[in-house]
Every structure is written in C-alpha cells, then in structure tokens.
SESE-168255 format. One record per residue (C-alpha): residue in one letter; x, y, z. Coordinates in steps of 0.001 Angstrom, whole numbers, always signed. Layout:
// SESE-168255
<rec "A", <X, Y, Z>>
...
END
This chain:
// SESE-168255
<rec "X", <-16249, +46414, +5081>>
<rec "X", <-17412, +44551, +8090>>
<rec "X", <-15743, +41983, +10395>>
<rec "X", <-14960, +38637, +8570>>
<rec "X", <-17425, +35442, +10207>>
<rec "X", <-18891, +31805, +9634>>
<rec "X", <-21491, +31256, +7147>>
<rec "X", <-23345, +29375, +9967>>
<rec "X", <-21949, +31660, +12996>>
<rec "X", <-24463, +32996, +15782>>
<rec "X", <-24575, +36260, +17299>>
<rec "X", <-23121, +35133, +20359>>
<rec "X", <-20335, +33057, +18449>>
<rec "X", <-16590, +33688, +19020>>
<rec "X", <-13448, +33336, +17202>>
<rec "X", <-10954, +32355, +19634>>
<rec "X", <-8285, +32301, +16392>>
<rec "X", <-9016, +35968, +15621>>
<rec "X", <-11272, +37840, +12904>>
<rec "X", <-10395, +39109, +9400>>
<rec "X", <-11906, +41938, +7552>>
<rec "X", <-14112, +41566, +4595>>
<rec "X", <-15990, +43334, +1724>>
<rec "X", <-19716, +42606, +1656>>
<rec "X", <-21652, +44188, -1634>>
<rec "X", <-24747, +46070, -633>>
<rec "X", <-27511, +45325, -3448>>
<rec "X", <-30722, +46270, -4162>>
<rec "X", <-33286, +47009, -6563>>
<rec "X", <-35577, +49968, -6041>>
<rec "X", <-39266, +49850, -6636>>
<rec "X", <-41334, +52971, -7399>>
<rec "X", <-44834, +53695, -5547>>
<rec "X", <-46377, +55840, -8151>>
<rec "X", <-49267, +57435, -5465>>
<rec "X", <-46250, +59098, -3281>>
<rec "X", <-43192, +59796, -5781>>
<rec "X", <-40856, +57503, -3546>>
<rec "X", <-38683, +54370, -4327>>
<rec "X", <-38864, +51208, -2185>>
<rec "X", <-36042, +48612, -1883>>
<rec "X", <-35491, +45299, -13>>
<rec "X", <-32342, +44675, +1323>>
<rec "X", <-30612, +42124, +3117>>
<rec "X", <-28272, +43045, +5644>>
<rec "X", <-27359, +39498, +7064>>
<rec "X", <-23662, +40711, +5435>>
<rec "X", <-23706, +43341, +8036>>
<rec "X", <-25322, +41668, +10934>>
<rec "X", <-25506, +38347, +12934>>
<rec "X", <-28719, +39644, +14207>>
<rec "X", <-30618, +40143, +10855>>
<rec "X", <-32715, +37468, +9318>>
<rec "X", <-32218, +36355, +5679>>
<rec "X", <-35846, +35707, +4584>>
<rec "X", <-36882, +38918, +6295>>
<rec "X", <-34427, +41982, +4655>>
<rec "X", <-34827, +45515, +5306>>
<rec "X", <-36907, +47687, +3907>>
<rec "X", <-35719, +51320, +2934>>
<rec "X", <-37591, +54305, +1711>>
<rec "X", <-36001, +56660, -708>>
<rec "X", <-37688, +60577, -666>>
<rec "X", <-38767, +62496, -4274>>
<rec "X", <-35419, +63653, -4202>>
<rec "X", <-34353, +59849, -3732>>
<rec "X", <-32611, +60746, +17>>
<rec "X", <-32800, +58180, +2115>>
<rec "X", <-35763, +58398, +4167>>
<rec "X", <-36362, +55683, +6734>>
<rec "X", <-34823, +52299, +7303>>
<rec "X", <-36237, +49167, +9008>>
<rec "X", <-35921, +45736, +9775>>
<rec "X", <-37089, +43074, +11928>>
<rec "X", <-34256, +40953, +13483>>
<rec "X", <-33931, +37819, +15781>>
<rec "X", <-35037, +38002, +19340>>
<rec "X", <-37954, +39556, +18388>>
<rec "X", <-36055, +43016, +18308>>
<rec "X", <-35941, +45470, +15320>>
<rec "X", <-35142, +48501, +14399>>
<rec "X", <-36344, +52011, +12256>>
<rec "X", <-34309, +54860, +11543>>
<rec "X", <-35849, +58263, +10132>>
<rec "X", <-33706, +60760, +8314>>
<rec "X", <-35190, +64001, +7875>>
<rec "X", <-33123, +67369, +7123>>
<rec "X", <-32606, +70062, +10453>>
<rec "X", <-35256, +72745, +10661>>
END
C-alpha cells in the first residue's frame, strides 16, 4: 500500500486536493545463477517511489536459502541505493 499519485507526477509534485491510498502489486521473476546457488530478480519499484526510474528497476539477490540478500537500485538525481541483509553474529 503506498500513497495514491499521478501517472506523470514528479518527486517534488503536490496534491493540494489531498492523497488517497493505493495497492501497488510487487512482481517479479527470479533468475537462477547456477555458479553461486542464488536467484536474481528485476524489479521495478516506480509503484513505490517517485524517485525510481522505470527503464532502470532494482535488482535483488535472493541467498541458497532464497533470504533476501541485498537490494539495489539506481534512481534520479544520480542517487541510489543498496541494502545488505545478513543474519546477527
């Protein structure tokens, strides 16, 4: 669920009317990479942010155990972002 906005709307765009709530699907298809046991996916995120960019989605890493390993994404700006999960020692 995310905040309702404009097809075309920036990310420094206001609604002076108001905002409405909305589902957006999340949907990907996972790749394998045979030489490290993990899966791959591509995923775009423009759903979730004004900042993404559509022809560029994120790219997520999924462990043996098909965690969630790392997250990234270049967005507008020139600014991106990586996240690493990895379990407390």
């Amino acid at each position: 669920m995310r905040r309702s906005r404009a097809e075309n709307e920036g990310p420094d765009d206001v609604s002076p009317s108001g905002y409405r709530a909305e589902l957006v699907p999340l949907r990907f298809k996972t790749t394998s990479d045979d030489a490290t046991g993990r899966l791959n996916a591509l995923i775009d995120i423009t759903g979730f942010s004004a900042w993404a960019r559509r022809n560029q989605p994120a790219r997520v890493t999924f462990g043996p155990d098909r965690r969630l390993e790392t997250a990234a994404s270049n967005l507008i700006l020139g600014t991106s972002f990586e996240i690493r999960i990895a379990a407390a020692a």
